[in-house]
C-alpha positions as CSV (number, residue, x, y, z in Angstrom):
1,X,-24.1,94.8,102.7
2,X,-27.1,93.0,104.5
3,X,-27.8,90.8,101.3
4,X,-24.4,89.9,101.0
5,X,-23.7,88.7,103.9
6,X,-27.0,86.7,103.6
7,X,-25.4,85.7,100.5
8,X,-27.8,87.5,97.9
9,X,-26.8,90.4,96.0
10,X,-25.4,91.0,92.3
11,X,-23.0,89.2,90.3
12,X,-19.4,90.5,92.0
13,X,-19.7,90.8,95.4
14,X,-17.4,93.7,97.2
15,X,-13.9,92.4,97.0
16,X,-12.1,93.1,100.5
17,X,-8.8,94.8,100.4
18,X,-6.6,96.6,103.0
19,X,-6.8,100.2,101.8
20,X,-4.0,102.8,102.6
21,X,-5.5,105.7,104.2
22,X,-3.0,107.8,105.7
23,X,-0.4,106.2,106.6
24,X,-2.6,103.0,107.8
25,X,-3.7,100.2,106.5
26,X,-7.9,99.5,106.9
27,X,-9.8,96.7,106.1
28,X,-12.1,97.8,103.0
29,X,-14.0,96.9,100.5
30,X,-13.8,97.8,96.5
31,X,-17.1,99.2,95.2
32,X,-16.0,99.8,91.9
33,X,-13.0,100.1,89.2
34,X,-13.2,103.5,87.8
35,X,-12.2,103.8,84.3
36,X,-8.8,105.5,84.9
37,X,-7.4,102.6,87.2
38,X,-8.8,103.7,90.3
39,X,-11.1,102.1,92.7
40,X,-13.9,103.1,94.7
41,X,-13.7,101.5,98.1
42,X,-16.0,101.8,101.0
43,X,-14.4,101.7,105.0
44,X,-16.6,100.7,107.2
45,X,-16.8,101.5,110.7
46,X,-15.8,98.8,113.5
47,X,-17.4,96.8,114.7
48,X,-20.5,97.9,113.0
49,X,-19.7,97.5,109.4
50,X,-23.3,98.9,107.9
51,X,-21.8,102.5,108.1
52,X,-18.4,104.2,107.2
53,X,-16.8,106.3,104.2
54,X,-16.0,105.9,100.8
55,X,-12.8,107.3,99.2
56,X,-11.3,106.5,95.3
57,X,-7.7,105.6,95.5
58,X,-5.0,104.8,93.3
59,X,-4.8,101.3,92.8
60,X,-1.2,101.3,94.4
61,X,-3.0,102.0,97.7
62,X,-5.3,99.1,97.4
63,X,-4.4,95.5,98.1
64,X,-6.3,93.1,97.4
65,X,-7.2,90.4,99.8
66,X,-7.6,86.5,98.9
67,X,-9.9,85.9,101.1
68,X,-13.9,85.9,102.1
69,X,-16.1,88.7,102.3
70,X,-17.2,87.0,105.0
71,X,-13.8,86.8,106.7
72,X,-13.1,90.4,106.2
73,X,-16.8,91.4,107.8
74,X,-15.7,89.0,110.2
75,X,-12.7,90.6,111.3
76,X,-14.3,94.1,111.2
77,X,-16.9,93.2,113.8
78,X,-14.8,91.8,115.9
79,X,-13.0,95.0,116.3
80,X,-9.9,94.5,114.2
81,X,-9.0,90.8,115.7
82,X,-8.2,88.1,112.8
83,X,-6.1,91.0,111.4
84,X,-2.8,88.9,111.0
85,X,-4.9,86.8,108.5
86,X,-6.0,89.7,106.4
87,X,-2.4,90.8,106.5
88,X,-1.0,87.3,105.1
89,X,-4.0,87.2,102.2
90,X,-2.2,90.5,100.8
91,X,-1.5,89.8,96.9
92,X,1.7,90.8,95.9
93,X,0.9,92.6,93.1
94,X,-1.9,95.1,92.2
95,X,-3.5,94.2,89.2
96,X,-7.0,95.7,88.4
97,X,-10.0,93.7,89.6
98,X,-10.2,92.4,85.6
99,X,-9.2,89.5,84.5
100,X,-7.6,89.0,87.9
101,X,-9.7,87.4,90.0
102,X,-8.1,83.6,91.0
103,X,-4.9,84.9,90.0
């Protein structure tokens, strides 16, 4: 998480989505697309986003967000606040991470 935030890192960088756990929405990142359809996503803790869990959901329980890692990180430090924005940068739809980034 350290390099990309410093902006290093591999090709994709974690793509932030609000994950339903529960029956809450959390700020979250997707790790990976598993080859079933669903995603690996990491949670990390507020405000310190360098620890937290990792659960594989169903991609109906994973929005995506069109919007910075940065933001996201952002928001999750500052203990939840910027939340309405992640809210708004909701896609409609749930396509898989493929072929659907800039959509």
């Amino acid at each position: 998480m350290t390099q990309r935030l410093a902006g290093d890192g591999e090709e994709h960088e974690w793509q932030p989505v609000l994950a339903e756990v529960e029956d809450a929405l959390v700020p979250a990142f997707i790790i990976e697309e598993l080859d079933d359809g669903r995603f690996t996503v990491f949670v990390p803790s507020v405000p310190t986003p360098l620890a937290g869990a990792v659960y594989i959901l169903r991609p109906e329980r994973v929005h995506i967000l069109e919007i910075p890692f940065t933001q996201a990180i952002s928001s999750i430090s500052r203990w939840g606040a910027g939340s309405k924005e992640l809210v708004a940068a909701m896609r409609s739809a749930n396509p898989s991470i493929h072929g659907s980034q800039g959509a």
